[in-house]
C-alpha positions as CSV (number, residue, x, y, z in Angstrom):
1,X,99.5,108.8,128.9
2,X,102.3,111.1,129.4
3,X,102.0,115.0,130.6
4,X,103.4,116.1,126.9
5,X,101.1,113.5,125.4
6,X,97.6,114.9,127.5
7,X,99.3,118.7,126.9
8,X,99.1,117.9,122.8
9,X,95.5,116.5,123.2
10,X,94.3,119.7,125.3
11,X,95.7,122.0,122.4
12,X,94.4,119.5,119.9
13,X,90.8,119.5,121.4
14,X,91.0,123.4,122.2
15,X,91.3,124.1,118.4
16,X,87.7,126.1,117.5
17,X,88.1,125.3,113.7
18,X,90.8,124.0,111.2
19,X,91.8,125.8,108.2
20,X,91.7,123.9,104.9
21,X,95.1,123.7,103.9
22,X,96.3,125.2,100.4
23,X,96.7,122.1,98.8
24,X,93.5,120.3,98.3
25,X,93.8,117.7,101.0
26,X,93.5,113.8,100.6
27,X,90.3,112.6,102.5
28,X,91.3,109.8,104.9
29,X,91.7,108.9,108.1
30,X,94.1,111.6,109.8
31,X,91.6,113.7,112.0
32,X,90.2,110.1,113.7
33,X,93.4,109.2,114.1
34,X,94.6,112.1,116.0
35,X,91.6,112.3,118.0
36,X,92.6,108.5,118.7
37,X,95.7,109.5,120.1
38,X,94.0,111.3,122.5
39,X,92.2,109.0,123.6
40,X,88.7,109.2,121.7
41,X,86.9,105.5,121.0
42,X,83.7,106.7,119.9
43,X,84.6,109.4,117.0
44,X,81.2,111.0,115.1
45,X,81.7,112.7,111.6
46,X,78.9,115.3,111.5
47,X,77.5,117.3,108.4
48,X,74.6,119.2,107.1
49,X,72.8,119.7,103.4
50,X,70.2,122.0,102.7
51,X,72.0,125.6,104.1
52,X,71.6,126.9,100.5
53,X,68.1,126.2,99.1
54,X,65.0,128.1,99.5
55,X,63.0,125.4,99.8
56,X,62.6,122.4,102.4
57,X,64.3,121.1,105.4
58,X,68.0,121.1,106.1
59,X,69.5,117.4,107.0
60,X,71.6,116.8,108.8
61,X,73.9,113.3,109.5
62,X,75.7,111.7,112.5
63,X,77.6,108.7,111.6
64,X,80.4,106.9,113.4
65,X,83.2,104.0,111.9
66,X,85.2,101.1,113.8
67,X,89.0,102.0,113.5
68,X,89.3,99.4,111.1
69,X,86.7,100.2,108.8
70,X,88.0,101.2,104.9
71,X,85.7,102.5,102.0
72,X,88.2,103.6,99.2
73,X,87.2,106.4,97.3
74,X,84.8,108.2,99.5
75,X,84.8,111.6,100.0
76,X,82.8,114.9,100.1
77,X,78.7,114.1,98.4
78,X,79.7,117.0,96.2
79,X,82.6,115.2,94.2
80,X,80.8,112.5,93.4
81,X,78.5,111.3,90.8
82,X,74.9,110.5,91.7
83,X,75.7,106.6,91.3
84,X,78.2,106.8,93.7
85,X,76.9,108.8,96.5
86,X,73.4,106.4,95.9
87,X,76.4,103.5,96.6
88,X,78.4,104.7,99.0
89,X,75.0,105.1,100.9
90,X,74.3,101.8,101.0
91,X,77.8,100.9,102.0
92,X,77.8,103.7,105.2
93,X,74.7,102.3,106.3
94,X,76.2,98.5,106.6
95,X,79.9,99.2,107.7
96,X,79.3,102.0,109.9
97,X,79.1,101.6,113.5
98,X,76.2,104.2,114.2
99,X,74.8,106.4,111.7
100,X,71.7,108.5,112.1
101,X,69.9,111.3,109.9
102,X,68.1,114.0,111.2
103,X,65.9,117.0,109.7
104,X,64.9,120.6,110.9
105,X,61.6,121.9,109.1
106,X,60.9,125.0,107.2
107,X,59.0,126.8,110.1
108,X,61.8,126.6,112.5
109,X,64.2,127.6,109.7
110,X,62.2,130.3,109.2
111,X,62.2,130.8,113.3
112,X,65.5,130.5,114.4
113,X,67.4,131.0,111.1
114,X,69.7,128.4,108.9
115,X,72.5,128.5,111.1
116,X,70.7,127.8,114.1
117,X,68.7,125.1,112.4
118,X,71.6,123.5,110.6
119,X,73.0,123.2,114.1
120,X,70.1,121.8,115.7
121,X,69.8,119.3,113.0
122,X,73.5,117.8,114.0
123,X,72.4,117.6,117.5
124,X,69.2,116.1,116.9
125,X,71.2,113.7,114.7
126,X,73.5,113.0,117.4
127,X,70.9,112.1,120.1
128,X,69.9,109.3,117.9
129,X,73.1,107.6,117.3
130,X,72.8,103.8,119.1
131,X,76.4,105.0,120.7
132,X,77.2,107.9,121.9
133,X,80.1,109.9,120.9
134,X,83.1,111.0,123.1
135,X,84.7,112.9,120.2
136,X,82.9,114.8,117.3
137,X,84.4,116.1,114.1
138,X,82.1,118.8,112.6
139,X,82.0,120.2,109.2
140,X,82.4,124.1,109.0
141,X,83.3,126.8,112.1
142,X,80.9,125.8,114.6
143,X,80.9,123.3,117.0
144,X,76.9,121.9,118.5
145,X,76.2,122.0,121.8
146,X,77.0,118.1,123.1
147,X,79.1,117.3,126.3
148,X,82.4,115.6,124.9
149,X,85.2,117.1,123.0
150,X,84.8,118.8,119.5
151,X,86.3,119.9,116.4
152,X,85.1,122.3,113.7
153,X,87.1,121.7,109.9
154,X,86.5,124.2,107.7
155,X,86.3,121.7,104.2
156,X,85.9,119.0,106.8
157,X,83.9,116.8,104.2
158,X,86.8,116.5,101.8
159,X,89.3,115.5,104.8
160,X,87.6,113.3,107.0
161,X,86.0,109.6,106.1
162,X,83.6,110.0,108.9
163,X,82.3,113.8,107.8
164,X,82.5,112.6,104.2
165,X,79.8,110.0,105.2
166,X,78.2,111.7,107.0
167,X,77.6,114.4,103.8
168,X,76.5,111.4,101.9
169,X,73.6,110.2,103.8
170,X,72.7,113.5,104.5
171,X,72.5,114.5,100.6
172,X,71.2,111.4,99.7
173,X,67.9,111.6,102.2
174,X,67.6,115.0,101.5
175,X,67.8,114.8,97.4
176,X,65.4,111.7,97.3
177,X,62.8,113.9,99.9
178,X,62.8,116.4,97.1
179,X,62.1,113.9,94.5
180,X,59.3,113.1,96.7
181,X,58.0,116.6,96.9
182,X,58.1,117.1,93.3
183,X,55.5,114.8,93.2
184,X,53.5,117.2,95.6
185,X,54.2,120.1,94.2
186,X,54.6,120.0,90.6
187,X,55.8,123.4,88.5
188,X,58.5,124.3,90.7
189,X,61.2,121.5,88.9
190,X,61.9,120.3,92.2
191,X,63.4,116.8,91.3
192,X,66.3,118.6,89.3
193,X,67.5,121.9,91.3
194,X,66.4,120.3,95.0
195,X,65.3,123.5,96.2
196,X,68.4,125.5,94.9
197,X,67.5,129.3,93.5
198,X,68.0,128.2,90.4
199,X,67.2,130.0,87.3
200,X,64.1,127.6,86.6
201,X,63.0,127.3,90.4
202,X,63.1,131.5,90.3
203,X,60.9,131.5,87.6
204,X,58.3,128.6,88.7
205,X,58.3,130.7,91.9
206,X,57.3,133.8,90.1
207,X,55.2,132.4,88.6
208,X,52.9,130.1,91.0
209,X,54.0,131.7,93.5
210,X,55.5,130.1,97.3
211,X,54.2,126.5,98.5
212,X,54.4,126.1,102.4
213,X,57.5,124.7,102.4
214,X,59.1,127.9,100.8
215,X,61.8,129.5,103.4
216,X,59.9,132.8,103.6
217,X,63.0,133.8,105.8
218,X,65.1,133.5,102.1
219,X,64.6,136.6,100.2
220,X,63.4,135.4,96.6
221,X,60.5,133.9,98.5
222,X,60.1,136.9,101.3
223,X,60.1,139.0,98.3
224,X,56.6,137.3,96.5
225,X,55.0,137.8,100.1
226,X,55.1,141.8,99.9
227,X,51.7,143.8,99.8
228,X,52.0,145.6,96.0
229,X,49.4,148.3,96.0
């Protein structure tokens, strides 16, 4: 490798995050490939679900593609239909290399806060990939703490292949655990708004009150705890 080539890699890799650009991007292939250049084999797309809601876990997903791997059409769980984040599921799970799924629990939510626990959840997703990363592209500012080079992409989900599966298999576990717990604790509407502060889930909570996987941390569900006198 040439000394311009390794001095393009170092300010590559010292980047902190990556601005979306104006233009909507195109999700492809062009952050892996860069990190290629530098000399990354092993490349991990990571993403979280479950920042928002006021209920249950946050998720997060490690997954990691062969260079050669393609899967038209996929990009961030949010743009697609139901149907074909259920699909493209399936598909992640068989084509990619390593892919792992990983969930942090209300109480430490609660503990440490969402930031914190979204974090942890990457991590702990990380650790159980069957290969381990030398390069990791991360949805959002912040960067986990893991020994090999990093990048942080603000809209990372709609850019990158390997973040955009990585939001898949993340939503997916994470919607079909709340379908789950609907079961468990019916009222609340769970199956529909997955934990969302959604007009019905705000009134289900007003009403029965918090189950013990509220986030009493959140402040629609801090606020049923107080003392009224």
């Amino acid at each position: 490798m040439s000394s311009s080539r390794r001095g393009g890699c170092r300010r590559f890799v010292s980047h902190s995050y990556t601005w979306c650009m104006a233009k909507a991007p195109i999700c492809g292939w062009s952050l892996e490939n860069a990190a290629r250049r530098c000399g990354a084999k092993r490349i991990a797309g990571l993403d979280e679900v479950g920042r928002g809601p006021m209920f249950g876990p946050v998720v997060a997903a490690a997954v990691i593609f062969a260079e050669r791997c393609r899967l038209p059409g996929l990009t961030d769980s949010k743009q697609l239909t139901e149907k074909q984040r259920n699909e493209f599921d399936a598909m992640i799970r068989v084509e990619a290399a390593a892919w792992a799924i990983a969930a942090v629990d209300v109480e430490t939510i609660d503990s440490i806060n969402i930031r914190r626990a979204s974090l942890l959840a990457m991590r702990m997703a990380v650790e159980q990939l069957i290969e381990t990363p030398d390069y990791l592209l991360i949805d959002g500012r912040d960067t986990i703490e893991w020994p090999c080079a990093q990048q942080a992409v603000v809209g990372g989900d709609g850019r990158s292949i390997s973040i955009a599966a990585a939001s898949v298999l993340a939503k997916v576990h994470r919607d079909r655990l709340l379908v789950e717990l609907d079961a468990v604790y019916p009222g609340y509407g769970l199956a529909r708004h997955k934990g969302y502060c959604s007009p019905e889930h705000m009134e289900a909570l007003r009403r029965l009150g918090p189950t013990p996987l509220h986030r009493k941390s959140y402040a629609p569900v801090a606020q049923t705890l107080l003392p009224f006198e």
